[in-house]
FIMIRO-450102 format. One record per residue: residue number from 0; residue in one letter; z, y, x of N, C-alpha, C in turn. Coordinates in steps of 0.1 Angstrom, whole numbers, plus 5000, padded with zeros to 4 digits. Each point is the difference from the previous one (the first is absolute). Layout:
// residues N
+-----+---------+------+------+------+------+------+------+------+------+------+
! num ! residuo !   nZ !   nY !   nX !  caZ !  caY !  caX !   cZ !   cY !   cX !
+-----+---------+------+------+------+------+------+------+------+------+------+
! NUM !       A !    Z !    Y !    X !    Z !    Y !    X !    Z !    Y !    X !
...
+-----+---------+------+------+------+------+------+------+------+------+------+
// end
This chain:
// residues 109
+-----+---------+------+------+------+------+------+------+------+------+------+
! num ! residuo !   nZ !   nY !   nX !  caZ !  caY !  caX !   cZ !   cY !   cX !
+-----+---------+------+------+------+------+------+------+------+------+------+
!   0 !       X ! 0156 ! 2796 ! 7500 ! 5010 ! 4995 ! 5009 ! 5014 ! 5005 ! 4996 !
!   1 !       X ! 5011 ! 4994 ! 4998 ! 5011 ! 5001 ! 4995 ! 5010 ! 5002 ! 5012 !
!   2 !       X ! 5009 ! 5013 ! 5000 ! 5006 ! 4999 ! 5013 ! 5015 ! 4996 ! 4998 !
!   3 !       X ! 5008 ! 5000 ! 5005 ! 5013 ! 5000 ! 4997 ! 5010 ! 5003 ! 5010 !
!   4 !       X ! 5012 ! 5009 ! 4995 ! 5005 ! 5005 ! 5009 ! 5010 ! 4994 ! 5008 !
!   5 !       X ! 5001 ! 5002 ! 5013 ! 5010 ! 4993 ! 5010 ! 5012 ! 5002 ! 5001 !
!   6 !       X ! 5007 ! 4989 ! 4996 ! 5013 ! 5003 ! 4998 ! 5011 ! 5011 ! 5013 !
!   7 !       X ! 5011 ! 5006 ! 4991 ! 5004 ! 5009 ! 5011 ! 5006 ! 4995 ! 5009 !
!   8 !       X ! 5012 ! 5003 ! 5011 ! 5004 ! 4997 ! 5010 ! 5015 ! 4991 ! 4992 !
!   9 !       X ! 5003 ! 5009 ! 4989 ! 5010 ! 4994 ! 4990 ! 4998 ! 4989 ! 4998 !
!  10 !       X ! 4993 ! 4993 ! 4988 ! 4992 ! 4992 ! 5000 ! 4998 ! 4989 ! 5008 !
!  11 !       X ! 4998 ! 5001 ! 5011 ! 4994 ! 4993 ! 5012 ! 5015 ! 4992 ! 5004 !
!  12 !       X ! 5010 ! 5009 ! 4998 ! 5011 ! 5001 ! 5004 ! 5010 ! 4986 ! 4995 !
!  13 !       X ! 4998 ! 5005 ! 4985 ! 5010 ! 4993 ! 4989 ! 4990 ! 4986 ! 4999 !
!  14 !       X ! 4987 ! 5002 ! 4998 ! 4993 ! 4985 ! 5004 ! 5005 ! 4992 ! 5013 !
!  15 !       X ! 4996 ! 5006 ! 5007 ! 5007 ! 4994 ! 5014 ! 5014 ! 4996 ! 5002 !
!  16 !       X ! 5008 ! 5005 ! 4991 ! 5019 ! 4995 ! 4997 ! 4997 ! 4991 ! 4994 !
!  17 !       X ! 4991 ! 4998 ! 4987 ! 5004 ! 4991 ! 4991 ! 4994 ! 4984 ! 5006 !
!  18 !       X ! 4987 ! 5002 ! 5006 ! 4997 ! 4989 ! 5002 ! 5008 ! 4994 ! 5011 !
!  19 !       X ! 5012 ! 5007 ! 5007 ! 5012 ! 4994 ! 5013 ! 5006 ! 4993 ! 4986 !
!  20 !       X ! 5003 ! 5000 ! 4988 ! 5015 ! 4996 ! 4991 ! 4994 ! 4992 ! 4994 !
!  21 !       X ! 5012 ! 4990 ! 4997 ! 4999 ! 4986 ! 4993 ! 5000 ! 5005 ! 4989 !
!  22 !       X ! 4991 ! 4992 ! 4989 ! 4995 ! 5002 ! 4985 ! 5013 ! 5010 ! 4991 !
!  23 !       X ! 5010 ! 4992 ! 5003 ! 5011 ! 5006 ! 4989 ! 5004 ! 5014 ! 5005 !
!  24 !       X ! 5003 ! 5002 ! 5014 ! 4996 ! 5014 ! 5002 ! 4992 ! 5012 ! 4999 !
!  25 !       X ! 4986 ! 4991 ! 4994 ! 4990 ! 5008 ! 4999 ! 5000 ! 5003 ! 4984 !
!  26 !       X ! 5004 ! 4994 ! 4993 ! 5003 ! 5003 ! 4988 ! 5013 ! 5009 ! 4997 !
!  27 !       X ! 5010 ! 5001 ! 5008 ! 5013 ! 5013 ! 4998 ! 4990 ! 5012 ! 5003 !
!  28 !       X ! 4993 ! 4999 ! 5014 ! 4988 ! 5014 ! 5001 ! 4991 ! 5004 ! 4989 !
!  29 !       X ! 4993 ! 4987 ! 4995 ! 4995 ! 5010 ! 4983 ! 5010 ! 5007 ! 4995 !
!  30 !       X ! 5013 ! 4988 ! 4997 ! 5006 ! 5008 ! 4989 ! 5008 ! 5013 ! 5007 !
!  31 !       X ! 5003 ! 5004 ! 5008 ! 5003 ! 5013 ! 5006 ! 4987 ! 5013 ! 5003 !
!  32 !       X ! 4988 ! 4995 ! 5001 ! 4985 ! 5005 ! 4997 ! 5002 ! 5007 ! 4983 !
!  33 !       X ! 5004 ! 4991 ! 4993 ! 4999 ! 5006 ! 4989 ! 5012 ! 5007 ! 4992 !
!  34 !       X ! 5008 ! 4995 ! 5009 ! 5015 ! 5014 ! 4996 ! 4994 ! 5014 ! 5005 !
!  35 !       X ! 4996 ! 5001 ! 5011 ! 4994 ! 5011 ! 5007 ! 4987 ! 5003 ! 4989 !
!  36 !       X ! 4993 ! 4997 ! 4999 ! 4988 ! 5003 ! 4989 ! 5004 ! 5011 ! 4990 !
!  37 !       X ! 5011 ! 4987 ! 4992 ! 5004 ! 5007 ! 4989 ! 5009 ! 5015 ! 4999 !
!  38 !       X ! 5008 ! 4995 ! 5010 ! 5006 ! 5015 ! 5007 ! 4990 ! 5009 ! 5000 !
!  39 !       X ! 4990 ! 5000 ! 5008 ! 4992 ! 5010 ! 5002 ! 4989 ! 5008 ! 4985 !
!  40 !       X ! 4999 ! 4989 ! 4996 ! 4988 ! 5000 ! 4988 ! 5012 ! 5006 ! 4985 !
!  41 !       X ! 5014 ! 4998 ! 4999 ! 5010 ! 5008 ! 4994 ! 5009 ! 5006 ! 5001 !
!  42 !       X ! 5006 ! 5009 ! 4996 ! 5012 ! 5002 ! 5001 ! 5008 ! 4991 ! 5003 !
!  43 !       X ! 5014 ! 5005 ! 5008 ! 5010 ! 4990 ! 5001 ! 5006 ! 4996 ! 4986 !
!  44 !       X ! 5004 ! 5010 ! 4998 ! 5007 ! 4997 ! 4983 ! 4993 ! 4997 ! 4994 !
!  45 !       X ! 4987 ! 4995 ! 4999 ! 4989 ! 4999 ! 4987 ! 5004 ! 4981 ! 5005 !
!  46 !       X ! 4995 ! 4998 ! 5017 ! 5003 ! 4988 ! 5004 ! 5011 ! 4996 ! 4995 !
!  47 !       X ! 5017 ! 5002 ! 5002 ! 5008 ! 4994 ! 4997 ! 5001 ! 4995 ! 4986 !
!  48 !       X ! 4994 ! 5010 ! 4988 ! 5000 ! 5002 ! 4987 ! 4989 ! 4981 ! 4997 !
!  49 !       X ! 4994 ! 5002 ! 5009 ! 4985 ! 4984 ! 4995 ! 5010 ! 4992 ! 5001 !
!  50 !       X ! 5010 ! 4999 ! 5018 ! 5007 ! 4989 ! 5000 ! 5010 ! 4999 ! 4992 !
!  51 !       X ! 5008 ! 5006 ! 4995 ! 5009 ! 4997 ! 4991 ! 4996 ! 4990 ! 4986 !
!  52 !       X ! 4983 ! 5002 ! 4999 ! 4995 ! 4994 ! 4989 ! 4997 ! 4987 ! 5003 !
!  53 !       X ! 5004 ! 4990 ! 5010 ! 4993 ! 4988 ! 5008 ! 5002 ! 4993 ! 4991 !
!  54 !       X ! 4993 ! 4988 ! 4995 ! 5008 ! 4990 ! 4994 ! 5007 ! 4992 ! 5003 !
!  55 !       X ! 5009 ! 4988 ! 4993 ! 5007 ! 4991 ! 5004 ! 4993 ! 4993 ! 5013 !
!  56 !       X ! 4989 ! 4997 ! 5002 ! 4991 ! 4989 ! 5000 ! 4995 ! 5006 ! 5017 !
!  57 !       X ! 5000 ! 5015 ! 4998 ! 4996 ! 5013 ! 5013 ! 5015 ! 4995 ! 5009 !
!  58 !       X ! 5009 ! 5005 ! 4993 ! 5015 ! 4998 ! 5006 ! 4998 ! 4989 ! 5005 !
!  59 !       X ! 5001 ! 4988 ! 4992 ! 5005 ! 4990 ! 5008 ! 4988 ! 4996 ! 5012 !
!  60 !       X ! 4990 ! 5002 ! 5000 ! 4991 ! 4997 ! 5011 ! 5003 ! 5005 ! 5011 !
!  61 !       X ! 5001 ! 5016 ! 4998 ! 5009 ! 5010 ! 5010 ! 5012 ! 4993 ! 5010 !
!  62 !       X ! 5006 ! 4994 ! 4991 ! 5010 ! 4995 ! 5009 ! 5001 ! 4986 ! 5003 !
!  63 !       X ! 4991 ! 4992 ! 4996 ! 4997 ! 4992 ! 5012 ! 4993 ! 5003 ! 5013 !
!  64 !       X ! 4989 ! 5010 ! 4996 ! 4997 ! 5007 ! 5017 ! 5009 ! 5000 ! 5008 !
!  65 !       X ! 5011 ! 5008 ! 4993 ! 5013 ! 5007 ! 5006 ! 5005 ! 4987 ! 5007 !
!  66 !       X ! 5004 ! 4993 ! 4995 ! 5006 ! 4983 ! 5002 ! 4992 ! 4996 ! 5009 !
!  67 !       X ! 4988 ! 4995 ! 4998 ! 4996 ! 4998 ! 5014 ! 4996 ! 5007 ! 5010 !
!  68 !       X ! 4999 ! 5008 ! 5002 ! 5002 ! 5013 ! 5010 ! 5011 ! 5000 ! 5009 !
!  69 !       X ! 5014 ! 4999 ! 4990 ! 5015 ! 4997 ! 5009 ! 5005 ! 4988 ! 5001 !
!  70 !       X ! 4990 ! 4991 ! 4997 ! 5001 ! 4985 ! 5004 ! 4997 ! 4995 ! 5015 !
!  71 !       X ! 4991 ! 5011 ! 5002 ! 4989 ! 4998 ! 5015 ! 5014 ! 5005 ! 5014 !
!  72 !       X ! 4997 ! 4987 ! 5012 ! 5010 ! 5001 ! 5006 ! 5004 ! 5012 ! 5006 !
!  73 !       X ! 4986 ! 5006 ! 5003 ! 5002 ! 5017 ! 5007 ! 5008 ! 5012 ! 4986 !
!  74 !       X ! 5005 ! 4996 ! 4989 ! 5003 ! 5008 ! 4990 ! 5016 ! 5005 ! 5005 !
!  75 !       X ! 5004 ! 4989 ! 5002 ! 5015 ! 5003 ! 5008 ! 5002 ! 5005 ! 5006 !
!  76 !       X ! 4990 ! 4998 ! 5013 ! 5005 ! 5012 ! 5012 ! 4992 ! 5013 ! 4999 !
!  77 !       X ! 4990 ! 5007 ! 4988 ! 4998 ! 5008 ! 4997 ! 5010 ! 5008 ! 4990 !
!  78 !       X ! 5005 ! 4993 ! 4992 ! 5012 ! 5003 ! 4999 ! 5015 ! 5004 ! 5000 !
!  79 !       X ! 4997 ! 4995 ! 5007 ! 5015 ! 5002 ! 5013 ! 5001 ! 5008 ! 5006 !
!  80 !       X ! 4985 ! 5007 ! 5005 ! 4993 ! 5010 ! 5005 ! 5000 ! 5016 ! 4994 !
!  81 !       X ! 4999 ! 4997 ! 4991 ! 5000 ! 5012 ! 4989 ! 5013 ! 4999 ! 5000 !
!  82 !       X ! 5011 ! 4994 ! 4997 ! 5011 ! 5001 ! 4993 ! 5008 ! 5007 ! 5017 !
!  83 !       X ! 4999 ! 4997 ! 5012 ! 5001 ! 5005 ! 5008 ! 4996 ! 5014 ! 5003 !
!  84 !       X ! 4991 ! 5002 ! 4998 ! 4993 ! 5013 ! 5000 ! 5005 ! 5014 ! 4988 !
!  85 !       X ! 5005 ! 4990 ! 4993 ! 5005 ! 5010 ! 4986 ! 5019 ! 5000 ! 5003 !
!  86 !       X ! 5006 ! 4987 ! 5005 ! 5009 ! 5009 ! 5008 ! 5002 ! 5009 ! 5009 !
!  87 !       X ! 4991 ! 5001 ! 5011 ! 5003 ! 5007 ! 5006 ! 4994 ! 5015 ! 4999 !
!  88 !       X ! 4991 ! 5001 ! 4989 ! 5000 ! 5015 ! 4994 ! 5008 ! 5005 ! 4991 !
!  89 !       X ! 5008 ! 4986 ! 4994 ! 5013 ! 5006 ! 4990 ! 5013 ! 5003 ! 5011 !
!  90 !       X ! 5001 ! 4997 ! 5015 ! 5010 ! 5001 ! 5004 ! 4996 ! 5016 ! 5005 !
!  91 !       X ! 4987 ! 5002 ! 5005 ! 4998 ! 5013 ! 5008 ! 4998 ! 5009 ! 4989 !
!  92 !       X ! 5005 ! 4998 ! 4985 ! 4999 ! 5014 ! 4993 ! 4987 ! 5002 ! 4996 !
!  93 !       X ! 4986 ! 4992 ! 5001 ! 4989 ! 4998 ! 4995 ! 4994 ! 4999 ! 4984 !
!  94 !       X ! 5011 ! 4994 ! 4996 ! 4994 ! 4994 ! 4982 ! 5006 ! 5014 ! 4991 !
!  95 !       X ! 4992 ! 4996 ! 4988 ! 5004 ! 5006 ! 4992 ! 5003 ! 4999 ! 4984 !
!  96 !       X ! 5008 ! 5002 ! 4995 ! 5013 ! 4995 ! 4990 ! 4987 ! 4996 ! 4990 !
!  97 !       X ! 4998 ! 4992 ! 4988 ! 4993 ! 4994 ! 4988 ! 5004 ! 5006 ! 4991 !
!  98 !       X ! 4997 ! 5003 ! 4990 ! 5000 ! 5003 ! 4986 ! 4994 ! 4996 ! 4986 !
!  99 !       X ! 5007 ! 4996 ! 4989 ! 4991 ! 4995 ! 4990 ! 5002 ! 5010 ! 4991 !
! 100 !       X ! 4987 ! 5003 ! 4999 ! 4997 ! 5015 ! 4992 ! 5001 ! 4993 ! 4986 !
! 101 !       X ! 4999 ! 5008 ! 4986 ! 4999 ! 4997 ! 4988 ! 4996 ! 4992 ! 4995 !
! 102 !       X ! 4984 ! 5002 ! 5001 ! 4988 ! 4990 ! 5002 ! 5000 ! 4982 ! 5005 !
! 103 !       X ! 5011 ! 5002 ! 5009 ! 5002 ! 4987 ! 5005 ! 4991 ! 4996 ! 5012 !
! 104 !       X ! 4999 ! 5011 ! 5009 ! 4989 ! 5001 ! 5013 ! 5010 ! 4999 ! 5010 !
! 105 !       X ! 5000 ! 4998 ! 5009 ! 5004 ! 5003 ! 5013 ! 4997 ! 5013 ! 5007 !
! 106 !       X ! 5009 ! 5011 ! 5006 ! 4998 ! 5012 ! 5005 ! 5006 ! 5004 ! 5010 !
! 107 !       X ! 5000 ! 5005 ! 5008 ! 5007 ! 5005 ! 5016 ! 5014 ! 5009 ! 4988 !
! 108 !       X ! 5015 ! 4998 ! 5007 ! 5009 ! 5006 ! 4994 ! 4999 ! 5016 ! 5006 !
+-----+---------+------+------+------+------+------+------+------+------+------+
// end
């Protein structure tokens, strides 16, 4: 007899969200499932180092996701949202200055 283990409360969880979201949503949740993976399973910098290698072909698929993702009508007022939210931590002294190091990375100044 073959047993198999029950999924955890986690699990239970993220199934339970995914099956509330319309298909195309459920596919940005893979692909955020597997940013997180890969995070975990490497290094950050080993990560950034793969993506720099994407192909043309990687890129451009990439950003049609991106495209339709800010196409969708709720993109705007999530948008708007953020961009709100990042004023008003740049007005209260919250942010902090960018840097392009040598390398060509992005760094806290």
């Amino acid at each position: 007899m073959q047993t198999t283990a029950q999924p955890s409360a986690h699990e239970q969880t993220v199934v339970s969200i995914m099956r509330k979201l319309p298909p195309e949503r459920i596919l940005e949740l893979v692909d955020f499932a597997r940013f997180l993976e890969l995070q975990s399973t490497k290094g950050y910098d080993e990560w950034l180092d793969e993506e720099e290698t994407e192909t043309e072909e990687e890129i451009c698929a990439g950003e049609e996701r991106w495209d339709q993702l800010l196409a969708q009508p709720e993109a705007k007022r999530v948008l708007r949202e953020m961009a709100r939210e990042a004023r008003e931590d740049y007005r209260a002294g919250q942010t902090t200055d960018i840097a392009i190091t040598e390398d060509g990375r992005l760094a806290p100044a």
